[in-house]
Backbone bond lengths (Angstrom), bond angles and torsions (degrees), N, CA, C in turn:
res aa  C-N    CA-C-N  psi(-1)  N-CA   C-N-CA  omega(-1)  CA-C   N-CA-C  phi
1 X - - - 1.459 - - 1.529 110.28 -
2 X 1.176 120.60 159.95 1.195 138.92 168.53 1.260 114.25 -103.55
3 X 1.437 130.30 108.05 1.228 137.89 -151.34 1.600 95.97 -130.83
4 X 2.010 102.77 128.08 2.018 92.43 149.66 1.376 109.30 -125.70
5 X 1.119 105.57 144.41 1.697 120.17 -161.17 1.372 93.54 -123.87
6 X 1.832 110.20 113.26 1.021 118.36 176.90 1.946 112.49 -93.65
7 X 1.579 112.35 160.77 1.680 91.20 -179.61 1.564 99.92 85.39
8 X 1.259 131.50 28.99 1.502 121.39 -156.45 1.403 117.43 -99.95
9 X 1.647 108.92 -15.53 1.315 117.43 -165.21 1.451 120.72 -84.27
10 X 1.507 95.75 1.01 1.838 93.89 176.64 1.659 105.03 -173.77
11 X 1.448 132.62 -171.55 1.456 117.47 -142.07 1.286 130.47 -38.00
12 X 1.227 142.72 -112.67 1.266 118.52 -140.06 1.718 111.56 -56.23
13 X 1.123 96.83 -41.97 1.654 108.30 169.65 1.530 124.66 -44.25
14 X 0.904 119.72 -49.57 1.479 130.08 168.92 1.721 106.09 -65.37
15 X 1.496 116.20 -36.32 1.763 105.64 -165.21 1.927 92.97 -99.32
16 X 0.913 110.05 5.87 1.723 113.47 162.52 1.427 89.24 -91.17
17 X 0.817 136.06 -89.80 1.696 150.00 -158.09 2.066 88.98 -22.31
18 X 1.395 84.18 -77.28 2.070 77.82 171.72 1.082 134.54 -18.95
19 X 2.196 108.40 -66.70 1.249 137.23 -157.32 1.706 95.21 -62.24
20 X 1.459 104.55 -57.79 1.620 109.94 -176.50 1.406 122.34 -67.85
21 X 1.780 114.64 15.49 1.432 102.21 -171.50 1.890 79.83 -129.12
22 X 1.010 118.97 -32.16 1.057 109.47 155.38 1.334 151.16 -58.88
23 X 1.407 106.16 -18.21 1.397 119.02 166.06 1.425 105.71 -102.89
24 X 1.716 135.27 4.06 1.272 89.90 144.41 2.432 79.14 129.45
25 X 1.646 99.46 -7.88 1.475 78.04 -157.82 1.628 87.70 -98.74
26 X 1.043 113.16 162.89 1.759 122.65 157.54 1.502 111.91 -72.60
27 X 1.631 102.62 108.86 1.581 116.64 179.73 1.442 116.86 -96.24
28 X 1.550 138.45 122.52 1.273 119.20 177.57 1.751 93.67 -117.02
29 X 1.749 101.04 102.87 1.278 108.55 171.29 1.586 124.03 -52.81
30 X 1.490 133.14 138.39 1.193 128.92 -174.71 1.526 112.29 -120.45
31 X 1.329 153.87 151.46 0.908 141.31 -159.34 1.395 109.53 172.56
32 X 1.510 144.21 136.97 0.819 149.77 -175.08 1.809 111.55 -55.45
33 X 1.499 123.85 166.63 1.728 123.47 -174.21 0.978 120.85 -44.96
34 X 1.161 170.92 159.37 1.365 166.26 -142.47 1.399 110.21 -13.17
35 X 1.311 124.80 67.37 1.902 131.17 174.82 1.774 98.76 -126.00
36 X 1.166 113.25 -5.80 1.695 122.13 159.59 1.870 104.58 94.30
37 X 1.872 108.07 8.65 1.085 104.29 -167.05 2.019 116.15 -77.33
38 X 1.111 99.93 155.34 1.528 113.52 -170.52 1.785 98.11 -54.37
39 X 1.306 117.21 -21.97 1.790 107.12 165.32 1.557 85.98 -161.80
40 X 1.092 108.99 129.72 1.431 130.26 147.15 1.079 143.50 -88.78
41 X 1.228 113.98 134.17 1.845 121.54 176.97 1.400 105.63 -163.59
42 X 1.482 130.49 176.27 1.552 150.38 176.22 1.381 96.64 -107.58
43 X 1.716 100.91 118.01 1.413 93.60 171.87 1.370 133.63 -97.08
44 X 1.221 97.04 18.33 1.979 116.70 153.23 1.989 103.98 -71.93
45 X 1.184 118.10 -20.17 1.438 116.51 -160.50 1.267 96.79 -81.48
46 X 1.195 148.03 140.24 1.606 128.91 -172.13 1.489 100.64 -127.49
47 X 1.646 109.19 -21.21 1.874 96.28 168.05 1.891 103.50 -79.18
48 X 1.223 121.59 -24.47 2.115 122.50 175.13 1.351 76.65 -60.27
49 X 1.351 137.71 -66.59 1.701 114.00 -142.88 1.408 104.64 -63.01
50 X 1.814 119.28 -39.88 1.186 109.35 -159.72 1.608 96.17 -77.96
51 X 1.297 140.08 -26.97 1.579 126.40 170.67 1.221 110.35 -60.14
52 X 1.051 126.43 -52.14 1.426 116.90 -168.04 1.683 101.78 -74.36
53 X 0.648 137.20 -24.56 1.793 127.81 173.55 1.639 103.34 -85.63
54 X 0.873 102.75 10.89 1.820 106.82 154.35 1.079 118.50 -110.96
55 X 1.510 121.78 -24.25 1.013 112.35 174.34 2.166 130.68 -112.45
56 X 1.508 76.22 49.31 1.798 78.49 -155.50 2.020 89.41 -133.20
57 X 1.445 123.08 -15.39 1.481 86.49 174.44 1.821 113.08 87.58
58 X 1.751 112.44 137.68 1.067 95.24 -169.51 1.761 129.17 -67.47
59 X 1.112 114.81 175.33 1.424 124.61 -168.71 1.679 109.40 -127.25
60 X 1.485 116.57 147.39 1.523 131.07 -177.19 1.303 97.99 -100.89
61 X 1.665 126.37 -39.36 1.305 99.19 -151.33 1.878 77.33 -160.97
62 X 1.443 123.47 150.97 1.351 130.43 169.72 1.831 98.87 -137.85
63 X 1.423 97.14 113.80 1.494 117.05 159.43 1.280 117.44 -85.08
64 X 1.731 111.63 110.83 1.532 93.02 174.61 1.710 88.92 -98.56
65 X 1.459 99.01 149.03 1.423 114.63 172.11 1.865 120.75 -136.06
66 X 1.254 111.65 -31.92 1.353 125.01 156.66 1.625 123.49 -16.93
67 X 0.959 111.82 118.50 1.526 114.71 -172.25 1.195 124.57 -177.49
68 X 1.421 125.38 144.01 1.610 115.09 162.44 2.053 128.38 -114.67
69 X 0.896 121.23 157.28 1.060 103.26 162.00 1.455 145.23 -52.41
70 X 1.449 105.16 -41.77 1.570 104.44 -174.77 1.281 100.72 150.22
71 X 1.535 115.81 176.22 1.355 120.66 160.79 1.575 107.85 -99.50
72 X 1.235 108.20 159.47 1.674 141.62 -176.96 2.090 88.81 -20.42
73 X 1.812 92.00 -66.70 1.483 108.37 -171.57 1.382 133.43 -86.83
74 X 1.661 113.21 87.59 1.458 116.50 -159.30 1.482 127.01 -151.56
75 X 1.905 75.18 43.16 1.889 96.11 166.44 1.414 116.35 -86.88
76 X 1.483 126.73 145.86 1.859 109.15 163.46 1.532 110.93 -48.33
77 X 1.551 130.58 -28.23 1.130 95.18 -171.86 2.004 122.46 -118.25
78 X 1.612 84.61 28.24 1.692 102.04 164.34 1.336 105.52 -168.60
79 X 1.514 102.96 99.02 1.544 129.81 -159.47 1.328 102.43 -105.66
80 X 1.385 123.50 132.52 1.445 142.95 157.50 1.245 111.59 -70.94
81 X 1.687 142.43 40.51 1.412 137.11 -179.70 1.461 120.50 -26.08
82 X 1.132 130.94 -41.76 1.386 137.67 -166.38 1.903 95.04 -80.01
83 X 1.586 121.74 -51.55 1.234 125.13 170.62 1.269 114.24 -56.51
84 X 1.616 130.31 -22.91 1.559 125.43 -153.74 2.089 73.50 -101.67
85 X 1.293 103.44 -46.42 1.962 68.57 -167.05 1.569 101.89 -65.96
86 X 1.120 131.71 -18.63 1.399 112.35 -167.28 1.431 107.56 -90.65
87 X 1.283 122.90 7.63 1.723 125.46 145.10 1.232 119.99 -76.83
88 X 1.455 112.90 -45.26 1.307 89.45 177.82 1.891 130.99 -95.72
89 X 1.951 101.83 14.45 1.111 117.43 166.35 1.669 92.35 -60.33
90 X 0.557 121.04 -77.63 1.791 143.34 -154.01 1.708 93.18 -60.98
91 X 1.370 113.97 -89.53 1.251 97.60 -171.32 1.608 144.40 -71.59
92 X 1.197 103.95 12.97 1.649 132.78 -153.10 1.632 103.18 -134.75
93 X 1.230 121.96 -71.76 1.822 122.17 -166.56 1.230 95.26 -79.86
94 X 1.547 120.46 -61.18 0.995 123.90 -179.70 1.634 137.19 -34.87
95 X 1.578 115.83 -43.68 1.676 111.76 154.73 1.100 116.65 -42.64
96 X 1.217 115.18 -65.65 1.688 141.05 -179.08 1.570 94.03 -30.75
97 X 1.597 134.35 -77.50 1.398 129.24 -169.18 1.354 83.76 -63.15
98 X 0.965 136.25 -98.29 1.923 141.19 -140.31 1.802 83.39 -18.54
99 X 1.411 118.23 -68.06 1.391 124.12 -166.92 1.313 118.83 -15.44
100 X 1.989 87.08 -67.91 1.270 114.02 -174.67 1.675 118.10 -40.60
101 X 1.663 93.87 -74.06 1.382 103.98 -178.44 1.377 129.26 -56.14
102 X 1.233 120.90 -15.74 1.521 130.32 160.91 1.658 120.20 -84.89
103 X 1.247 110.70 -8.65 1.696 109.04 171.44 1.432 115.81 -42.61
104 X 1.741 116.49 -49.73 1.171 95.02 -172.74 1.658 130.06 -67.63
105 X 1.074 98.49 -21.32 1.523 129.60 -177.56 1.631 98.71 -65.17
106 X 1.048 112.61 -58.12 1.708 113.68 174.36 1.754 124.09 -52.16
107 X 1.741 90.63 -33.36 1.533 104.04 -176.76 1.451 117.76 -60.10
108 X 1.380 111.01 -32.54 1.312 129.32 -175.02 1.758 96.45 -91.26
109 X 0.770 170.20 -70.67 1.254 157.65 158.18 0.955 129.47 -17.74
110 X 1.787 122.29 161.98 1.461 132.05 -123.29 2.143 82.74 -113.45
111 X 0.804 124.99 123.72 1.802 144.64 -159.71 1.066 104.36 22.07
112 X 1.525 148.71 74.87 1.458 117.05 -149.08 1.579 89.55 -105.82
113 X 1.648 104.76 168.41 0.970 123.34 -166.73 1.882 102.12 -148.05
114 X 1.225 86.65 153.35 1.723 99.08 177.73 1.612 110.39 -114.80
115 X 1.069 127.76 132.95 1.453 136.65 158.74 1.395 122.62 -121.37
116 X 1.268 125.80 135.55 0.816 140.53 170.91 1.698 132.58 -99.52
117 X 1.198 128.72 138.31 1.779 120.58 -172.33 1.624 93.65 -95.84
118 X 1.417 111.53 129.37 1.631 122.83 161.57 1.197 120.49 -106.66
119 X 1.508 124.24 -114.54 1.061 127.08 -175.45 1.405 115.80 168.55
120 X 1.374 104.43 134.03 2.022 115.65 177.60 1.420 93.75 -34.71
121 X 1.629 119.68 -54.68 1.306 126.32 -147.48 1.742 102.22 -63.32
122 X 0.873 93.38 -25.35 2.038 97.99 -178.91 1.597 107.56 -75.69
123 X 0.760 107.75 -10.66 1.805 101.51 167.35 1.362 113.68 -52.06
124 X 1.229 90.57 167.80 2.029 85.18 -176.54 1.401 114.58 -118.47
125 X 1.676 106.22 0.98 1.692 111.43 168.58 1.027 100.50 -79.93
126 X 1.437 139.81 -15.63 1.502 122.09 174.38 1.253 131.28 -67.65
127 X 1.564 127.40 95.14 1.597 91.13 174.96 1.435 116.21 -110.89
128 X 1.329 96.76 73.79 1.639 104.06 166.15 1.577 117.88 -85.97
129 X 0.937 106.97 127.95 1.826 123.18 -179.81 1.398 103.68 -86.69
130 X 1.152 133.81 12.99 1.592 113.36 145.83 1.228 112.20 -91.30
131 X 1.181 103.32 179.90 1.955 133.47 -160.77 1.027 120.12 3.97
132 X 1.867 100.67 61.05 1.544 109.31 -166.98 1.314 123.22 -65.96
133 X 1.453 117.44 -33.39 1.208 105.40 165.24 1.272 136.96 -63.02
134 X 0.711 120.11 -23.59 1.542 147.31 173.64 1.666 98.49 -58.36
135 X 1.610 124.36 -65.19 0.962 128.39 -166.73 1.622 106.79 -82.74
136 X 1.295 139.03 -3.09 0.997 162.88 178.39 1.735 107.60 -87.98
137 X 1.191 96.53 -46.73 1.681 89.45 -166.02 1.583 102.77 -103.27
138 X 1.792 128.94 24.68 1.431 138.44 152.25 1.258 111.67 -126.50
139 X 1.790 121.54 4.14 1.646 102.26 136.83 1.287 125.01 -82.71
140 X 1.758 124.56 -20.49 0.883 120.03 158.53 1.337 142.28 -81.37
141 X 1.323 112.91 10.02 1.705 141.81 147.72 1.665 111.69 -55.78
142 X 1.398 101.20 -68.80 1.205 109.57 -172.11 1.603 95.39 -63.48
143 X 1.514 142.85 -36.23 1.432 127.33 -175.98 1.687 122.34 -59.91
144 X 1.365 88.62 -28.37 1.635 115.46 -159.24 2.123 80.78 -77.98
145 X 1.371 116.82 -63.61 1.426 109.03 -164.80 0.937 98.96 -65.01
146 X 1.496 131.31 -25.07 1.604 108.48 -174.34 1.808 130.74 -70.86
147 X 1.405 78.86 -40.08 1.934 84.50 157.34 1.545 110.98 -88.57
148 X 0.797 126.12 14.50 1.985 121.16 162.93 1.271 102.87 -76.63
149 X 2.102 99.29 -45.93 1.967 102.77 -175.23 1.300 98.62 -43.20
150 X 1.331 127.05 -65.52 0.958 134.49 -143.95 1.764 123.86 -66.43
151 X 1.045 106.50 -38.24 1.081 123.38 170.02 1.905 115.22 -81.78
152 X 1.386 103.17 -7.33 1.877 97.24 173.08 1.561 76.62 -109.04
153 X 1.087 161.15 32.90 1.577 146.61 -167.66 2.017 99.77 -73.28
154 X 1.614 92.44 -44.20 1.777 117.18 -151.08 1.907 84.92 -74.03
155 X 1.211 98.14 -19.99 1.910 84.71 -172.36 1.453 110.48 -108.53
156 X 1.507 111.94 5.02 1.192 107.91 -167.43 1.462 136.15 88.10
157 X 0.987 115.59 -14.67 1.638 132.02 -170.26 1.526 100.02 -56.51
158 X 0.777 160.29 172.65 1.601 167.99 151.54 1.663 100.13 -126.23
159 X 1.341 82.16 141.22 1.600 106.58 -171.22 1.627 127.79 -139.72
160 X 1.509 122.97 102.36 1.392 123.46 -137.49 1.923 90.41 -120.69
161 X 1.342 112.38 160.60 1.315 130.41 142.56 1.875 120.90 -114.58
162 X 0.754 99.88 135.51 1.413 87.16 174.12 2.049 124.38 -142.43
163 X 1.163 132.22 116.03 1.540 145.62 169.78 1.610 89.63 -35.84
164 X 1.325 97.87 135.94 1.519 96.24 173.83 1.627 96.02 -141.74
165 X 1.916 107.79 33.40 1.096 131.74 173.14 1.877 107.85 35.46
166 X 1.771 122.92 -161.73 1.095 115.87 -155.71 1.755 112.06 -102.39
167 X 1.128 129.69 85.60 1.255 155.92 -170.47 1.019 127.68 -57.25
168 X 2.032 137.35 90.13 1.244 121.23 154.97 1.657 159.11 -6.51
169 X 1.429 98.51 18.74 1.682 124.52 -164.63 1.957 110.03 -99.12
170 X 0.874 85.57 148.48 1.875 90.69 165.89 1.698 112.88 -26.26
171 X 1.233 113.38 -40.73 1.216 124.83 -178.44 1.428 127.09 -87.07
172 X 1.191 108.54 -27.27 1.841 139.28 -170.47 1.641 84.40 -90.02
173 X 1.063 117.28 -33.29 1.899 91.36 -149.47 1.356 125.48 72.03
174 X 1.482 126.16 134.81 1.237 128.88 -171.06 1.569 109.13 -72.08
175 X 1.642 133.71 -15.27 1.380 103.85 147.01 1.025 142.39 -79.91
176 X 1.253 120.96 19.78 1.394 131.17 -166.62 1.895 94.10 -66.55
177 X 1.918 108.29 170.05 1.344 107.10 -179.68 1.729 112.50 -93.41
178 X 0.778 118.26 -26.06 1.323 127.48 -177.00 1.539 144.98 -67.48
179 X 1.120 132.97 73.13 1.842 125.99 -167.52 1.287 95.52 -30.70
180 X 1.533 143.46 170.59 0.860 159.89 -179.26 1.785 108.17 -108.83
181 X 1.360 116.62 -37.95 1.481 121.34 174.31 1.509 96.21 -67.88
182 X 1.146 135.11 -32.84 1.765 137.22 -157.26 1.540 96.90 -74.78
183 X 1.734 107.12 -54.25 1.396 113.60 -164.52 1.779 94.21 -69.40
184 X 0.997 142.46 -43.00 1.245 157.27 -135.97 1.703 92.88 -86.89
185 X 0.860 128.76 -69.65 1.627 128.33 -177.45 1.885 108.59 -75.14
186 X 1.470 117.38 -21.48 1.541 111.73 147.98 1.658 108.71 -60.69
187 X 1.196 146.26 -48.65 1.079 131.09 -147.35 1.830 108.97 -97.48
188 X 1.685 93.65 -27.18 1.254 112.98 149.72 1.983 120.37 -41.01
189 X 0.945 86.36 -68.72 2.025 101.48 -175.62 1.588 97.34 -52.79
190 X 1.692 118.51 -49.73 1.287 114.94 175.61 1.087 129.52 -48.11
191 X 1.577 117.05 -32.25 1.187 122.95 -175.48 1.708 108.40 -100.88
192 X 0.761 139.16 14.30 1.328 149.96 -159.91 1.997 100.13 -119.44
193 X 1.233 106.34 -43.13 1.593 135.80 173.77 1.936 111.52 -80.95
194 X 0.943 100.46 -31.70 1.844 88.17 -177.19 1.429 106.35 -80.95
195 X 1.664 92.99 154.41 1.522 96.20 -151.35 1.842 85.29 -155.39
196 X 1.438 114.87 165.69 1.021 121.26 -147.68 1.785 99.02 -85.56
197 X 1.279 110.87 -22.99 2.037 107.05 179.41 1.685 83.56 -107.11
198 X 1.653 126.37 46.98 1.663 115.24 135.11 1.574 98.12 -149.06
199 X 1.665 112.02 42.45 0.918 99.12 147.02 1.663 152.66 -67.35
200 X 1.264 122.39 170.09 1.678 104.91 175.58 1.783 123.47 82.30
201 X 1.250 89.38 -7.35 1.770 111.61 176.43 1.267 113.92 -59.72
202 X 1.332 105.46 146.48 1.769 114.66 165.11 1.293 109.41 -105.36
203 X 1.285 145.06 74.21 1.266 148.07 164.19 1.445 137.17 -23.22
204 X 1.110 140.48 122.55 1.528 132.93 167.93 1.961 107.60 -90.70
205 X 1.365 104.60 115.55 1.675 104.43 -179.51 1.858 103.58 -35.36
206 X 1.050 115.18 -25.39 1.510 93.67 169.91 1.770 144.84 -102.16
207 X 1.604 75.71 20.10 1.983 100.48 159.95 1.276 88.63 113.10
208 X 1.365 137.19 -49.02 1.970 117.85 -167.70 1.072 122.99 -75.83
209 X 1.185 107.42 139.38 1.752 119.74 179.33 1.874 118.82 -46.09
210 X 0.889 123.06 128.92 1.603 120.41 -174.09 1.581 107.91 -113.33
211 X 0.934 123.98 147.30 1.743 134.22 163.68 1.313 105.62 -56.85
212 X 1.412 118.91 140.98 1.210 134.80 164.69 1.633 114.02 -74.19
């Protein structure tokens, strides 16, 4: 496959970037201006997305992985507003354009499929009131892909979310449970496996389907 993995320059993003060059697929790492990625852009920037998807050639498969946590302040009842939209610029609108602007690129490629990285925290049995925005703006990830499935259904495109559970990364914190190479070639296999009648899925990085 021909894979672009956005978010590439460091955990999970970076140990996909590996997993998929190690098994064999063509990776074009993506990463913000000086992050060392194979093409760069901000995927809040929506005229960078539309250059660079002109200039990149068709595509098998687009990982969005790009994301942040949040700001410092991101309880309901002492909210960082200015931080909560710029989570869900990034982790929320932002798939949605990357998506967009790479369709054509996908069209021309061999079954392609889109996946997206969410989060345990987006479940809806949780009701934990921390880092709500955060957890707020990857259920509304997963809402946003679920009607994307739906709407690439007629062309075939397959369209995934997937938990890539709690991760040893800059972001995870070093107690987190997860190696980052482990989760990285699970989410890998996931995406290697989605297919157009399992579209619309919420994925667990270790292949089973999870509740929204």
């Amino acid at each position: 496959m021909r894979i672009l993995v956005t978010g590439a320059n460091r955990g999970i993003g970076a140990a996909l970037v590996a997993a998929a060059r190690d098994a064999g697929h063509e990776v074009i790492a993506a990463t913000r201006q000086g992050r060392g990625g194979d093409i760069e852009f901000d995927v809040t920037d929506h005229a960078a997305l539309a250059r660079a998807a002109a200039s990149l050639g068709p595509l098998d498969a687009l990982i969005n992985n790009a994301g942040i946590i949040g700001p410092a302040r991101q309880s309901p009842l002492d909210m960082d507003f200015a931080g909560f939209r710029e989570t869900l610029e990034i982790n929320t609108l932002a798939p949605l354009a990357v998506a967009q602007a790479f369709l054509p690129n996908l069209r021309r490629g061999t079954a392609p499929r889109i996946l997206s990285v969410s989060s345990q925290m987006a479940w809806m049995g949780y009701a934990k009131s921390d880092r709500i925005a955060y957890r707020a703006s990857k259920v509304a990830l997963n809402k946003v892909m679920q009607g994307l499935a739906t709407d690439l259904a007629p062309e075939g495109i397959a369209v995934g979310v997937v938990d890539p559970g709690w991760v040893r990364t800059e972001m995870g914190g070093p107690e987190a449970e997860e190696d980052p190479g482990e989760v990285a070639r699970g989410i890998l296999a996931v995406a290697e496996r989605l297919a157009p009648e399992r579209s619309g899925l919420f994925w667990h990085w270790r292949g089973d389907v999870r509740e929204y």
